[in-house]
N, C-alpha and C positions, 0 to 999 in steps of 0.2 A: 806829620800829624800822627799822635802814638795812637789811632784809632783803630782797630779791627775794622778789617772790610771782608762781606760776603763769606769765603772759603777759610778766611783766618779764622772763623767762632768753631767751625768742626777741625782742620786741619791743624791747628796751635791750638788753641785756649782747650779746648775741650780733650785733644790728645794730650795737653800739659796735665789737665787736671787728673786724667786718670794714669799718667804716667807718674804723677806724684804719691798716688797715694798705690803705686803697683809696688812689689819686691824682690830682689833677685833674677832668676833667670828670665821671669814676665817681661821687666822692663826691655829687658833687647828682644824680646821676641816680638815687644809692640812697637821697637821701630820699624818693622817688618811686615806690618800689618796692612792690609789695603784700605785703599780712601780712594774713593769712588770706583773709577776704573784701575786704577795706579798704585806701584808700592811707590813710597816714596822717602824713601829709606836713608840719603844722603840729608834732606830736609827737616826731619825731627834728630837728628844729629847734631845739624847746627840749633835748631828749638832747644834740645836738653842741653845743648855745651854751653847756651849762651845764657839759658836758666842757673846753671852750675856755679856759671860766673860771675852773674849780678844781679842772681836772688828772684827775681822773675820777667817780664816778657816786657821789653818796648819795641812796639810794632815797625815804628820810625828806624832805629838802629837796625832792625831787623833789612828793613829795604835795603839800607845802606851797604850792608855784607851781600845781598845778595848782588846788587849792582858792581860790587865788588868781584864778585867773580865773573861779570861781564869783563870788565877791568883785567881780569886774569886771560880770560878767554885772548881778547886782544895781543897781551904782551908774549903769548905763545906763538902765536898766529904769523906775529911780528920776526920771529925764530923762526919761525919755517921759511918765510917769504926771505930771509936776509940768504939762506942756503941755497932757496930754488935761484931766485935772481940779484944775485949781487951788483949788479951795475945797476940796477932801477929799485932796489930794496926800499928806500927810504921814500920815492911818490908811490910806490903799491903800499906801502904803509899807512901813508895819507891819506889816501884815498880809500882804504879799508877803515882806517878810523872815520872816515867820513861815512861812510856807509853803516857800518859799526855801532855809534852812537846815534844817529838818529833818533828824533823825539816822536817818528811811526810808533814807537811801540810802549806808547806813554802809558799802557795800562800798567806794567811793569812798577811804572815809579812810584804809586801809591798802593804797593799791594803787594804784603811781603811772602804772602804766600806762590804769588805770580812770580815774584824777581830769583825767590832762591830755588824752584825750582825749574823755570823756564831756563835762567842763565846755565842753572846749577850742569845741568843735565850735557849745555855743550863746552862747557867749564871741565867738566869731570873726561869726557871723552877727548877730547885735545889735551888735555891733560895727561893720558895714558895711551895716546899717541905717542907725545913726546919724549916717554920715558920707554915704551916699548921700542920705538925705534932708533933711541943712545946703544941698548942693545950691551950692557953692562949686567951685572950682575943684579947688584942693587939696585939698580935702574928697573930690572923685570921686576924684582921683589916690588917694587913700589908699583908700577903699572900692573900687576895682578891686582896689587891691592884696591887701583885704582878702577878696574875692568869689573870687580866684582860690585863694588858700590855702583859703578855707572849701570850693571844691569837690573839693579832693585833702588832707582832712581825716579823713573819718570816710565810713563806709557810707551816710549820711543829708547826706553833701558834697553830693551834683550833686541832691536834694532843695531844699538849702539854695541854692544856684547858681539853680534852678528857679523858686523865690521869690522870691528879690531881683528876679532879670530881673522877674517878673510886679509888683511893686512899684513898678520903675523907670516901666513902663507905665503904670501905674495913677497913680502922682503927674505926669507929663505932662512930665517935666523931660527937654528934649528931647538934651542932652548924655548926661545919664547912660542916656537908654535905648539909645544908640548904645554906650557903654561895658557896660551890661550885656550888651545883644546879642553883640557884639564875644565876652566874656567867656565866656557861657553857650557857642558856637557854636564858640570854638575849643579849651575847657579839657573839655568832654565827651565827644568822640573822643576824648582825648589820656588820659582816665581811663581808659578800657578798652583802650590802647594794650597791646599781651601781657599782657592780663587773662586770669588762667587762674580757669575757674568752681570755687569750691571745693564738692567733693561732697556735704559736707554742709546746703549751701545748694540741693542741685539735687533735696530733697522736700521739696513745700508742702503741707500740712495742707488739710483737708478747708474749704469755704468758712466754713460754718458754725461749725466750730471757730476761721477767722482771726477772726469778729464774732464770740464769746463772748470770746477771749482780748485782743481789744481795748476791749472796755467792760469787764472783769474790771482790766486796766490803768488806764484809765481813773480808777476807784472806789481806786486802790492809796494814797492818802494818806490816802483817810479811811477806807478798811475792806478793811485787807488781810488777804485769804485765797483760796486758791485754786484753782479750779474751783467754785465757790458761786453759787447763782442770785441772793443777796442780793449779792455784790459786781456782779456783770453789772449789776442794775436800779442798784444807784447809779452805774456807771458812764452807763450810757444817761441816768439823770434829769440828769448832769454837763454830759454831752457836750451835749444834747438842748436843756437850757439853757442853754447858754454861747450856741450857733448860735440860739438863740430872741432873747436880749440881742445879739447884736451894734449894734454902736451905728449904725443904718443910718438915715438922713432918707428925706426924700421922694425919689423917683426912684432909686431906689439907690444914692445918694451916703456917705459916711461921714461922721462927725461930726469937725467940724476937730480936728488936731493926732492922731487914734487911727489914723490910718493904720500907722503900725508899731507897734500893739498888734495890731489886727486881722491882717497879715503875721507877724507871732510868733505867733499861736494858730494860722495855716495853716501854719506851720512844723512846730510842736510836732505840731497835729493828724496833718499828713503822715509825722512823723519816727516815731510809734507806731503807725501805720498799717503804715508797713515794718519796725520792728521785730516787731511781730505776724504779718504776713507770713514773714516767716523765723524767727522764734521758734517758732511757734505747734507743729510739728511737733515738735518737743523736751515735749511734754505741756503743761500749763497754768503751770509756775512761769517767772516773770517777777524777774529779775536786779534786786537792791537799787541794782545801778550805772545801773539805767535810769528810777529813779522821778524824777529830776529833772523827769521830763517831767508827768507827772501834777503833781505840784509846781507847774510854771508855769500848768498847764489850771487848777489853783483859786485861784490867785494872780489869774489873767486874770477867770476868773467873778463874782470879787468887785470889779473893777476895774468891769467891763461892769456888773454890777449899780448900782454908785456912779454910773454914768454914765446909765442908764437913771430909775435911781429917784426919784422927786419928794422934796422938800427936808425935808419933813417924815417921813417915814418913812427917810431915807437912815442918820440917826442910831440908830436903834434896829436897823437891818439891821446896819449897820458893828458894833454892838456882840453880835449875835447869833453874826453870821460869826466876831468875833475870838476868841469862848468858846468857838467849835465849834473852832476852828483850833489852841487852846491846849488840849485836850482832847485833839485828834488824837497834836498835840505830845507831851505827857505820855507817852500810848499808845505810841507811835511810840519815842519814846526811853529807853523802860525795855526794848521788845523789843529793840531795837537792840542797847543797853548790852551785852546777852549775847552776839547774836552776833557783835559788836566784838573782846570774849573770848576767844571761841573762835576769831576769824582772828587774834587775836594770837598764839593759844597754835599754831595750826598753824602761822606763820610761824617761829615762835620753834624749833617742834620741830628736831633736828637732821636729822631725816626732812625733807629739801628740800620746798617745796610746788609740787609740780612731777608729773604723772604718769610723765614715764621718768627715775628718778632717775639714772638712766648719762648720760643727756645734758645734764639741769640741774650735774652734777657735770663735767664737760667744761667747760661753759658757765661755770660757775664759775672752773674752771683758768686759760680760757684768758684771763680778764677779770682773774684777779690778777694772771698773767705781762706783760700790758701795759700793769698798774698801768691799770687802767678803776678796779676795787672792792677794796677790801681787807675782808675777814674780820671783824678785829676790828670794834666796836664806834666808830662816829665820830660 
């Protein structure tokens, strides 16, 4: 559906229109600008490339690229897991794409501002894992390039910026830790460069309430509901066990090749740690655009489990995990299916979805008059 929803009429339409009529050095200074709490920097990238190339803005297409680099995220993923465990690579794959794609996080699929930055953000950072730890020349050249976008990306950027550097250390590769350093030290001043706090971000929830609402996350792919002491315990058995399997040797060493499996679970861990953080004070419900991340925590569990487990049990686990994962699935995507529905059907309403309909109706105007969006149906 080529319709704007909600965050699309400020975060595209309205950054397009004033992106069009800016000149010269402004323009890249407004991919840089903040929008709400967040820069979101990799996101009007794809908005201006995709404006450059076909004149102005289909919302629909726009999902499409961003699901797209879900799609990317996976076939990396797919690369690590083929290094870490090569005798069971192809069922941790499976079962990561099962986890993976789930239609939990159906907010995503009609909402192109959700898909290309939600995905974008663990797209980008897997991304400049992979190239920083090839550990090549050109390989760093590309993963700086990729570290800097990742950290003026998404609210959960200078998290991911925080990582890689801590990673670069951690693999001893004495060039890219100069490049990360280099990266982390001069791109995170520059994020809070006329960073104005948004107020809604400036009440944090009581402690207790941030650790209910993040093991309640946690638990969201296999039992979602919210505010339930039964989702909390399976979050904690989740979390509780992934950190118990990590694949550590003697001396605190990692097991070859899981070094960026481990660094993506500190990612993920971290990324829903501050979304619970600043969510959490909004009451207990947790945004369908955000479960990607629980997604990866049980993708990873059952990777560390395959990698932990001796040979003779590993087969009977792998076949346990895939029935529970395909159960979930089921679950998941019959709730989904409805409220799919019902964002089609509000997007569709002629009532804009937008809370001040005077200004998505502006917004609208002023994006037909510079030919950004047309109306009709594309």
């Amino acid at each position: 559906m080529n319709r704007p929803s909600v965050d699309d009429f400020d975060a595209i339409l309205a950054f397009m229109c004033r992106y069009r009529q800016a000149h010269g050095a402004d323009r890249f200074l407004m991919l840089f600008e903040q929008m709400n709490e967040h820069r979101i920097f990799s996101s009007r990238v794809v908005y201006v490339l995709y404006d450059a190339l076909t004149g102005g803005i289909n919302f629909r297409n726009l999902i499409f690229l961003g699901n797209l680099e879900l799609l990317i995220f996976f076939v990396i993923l797919v690369a690590f897991i083929k290094k870490a465990i090569p005798q069971y690579w192809f069922v941790a794959s499976l079962v990561t794409g099962i986890a993976l794609f789930d239609l939990n996080s159906w907010e995503n699929m009609n909402f192109a501002t959700g898909s290309i930055q939600n995905f974008g953000i663990l797209f980008l950072f897997t991304a400049a894992l992979f190239f920083y730890n090839a550990k090549g020349k050109w390989q760093a050249a590309l993963a700086v390039l990729l570290h800097i976008t990742c950290t003026f990306s998404s609210g959960n950027g200078l998290v991911a910026s925080a990582v890689l550097l801590l990673f670069n250390f951690f693999n001893g590769n004495r060039l890219n830790m100069y490049l990360g350093t280099a990266v982390f030290a001069l791109c995170c001043p520059l994020y809070f460069l006329h960073y104005n706090r948004v107020e809604e971000t400036m009440v944090i929830a009581p402690a207790g309430h941030i650790i209910q609402y993040f093991f309640q996350f946690a638990s969201n792919h296999i039992y979602y509901d919210n505010n339930n002491t039964l989702s909390v315990t399976v979050g904690v058995i989740i979390v509780g066990g992934i950190v118990a399997l990590l694949p550590v040797t003697g001396r605190f060493k990692l097991k070859e090749h899981t070094t960026p499996l481990v660094f993506l679970l500190g990612f993920v861990l971290a990324s829903m740690a501050l979304i619970s953080i600043f969510r959490a004070n909004f009451g207990y419900y947790i945004p369908s655009r955000y479960l990607l991340y629980p997604n990866t925590l049980l993708a990873l569990l059952f990777i560390f489990i395959l990698l932990k487990a001796p040979v003779k049990i590993a087969k009977p686990v792998a076949v346990a995990f895939t029935l529970l994962l395909l159960v979930t699935y089921n679950m998941n995507f019959r709730g989904s299916i409805e409220k799919l529905a019902t964002l089609r059907a509000r997007i569709e309403n002629p009532e804009l979805d937008y809370p001040n309909k005077n200004r998505a109706i502006a917004v609208l105007a002023e994006a037909c008059a510079l030919r950004i969006y047309y109306l009709r149906e594309q």
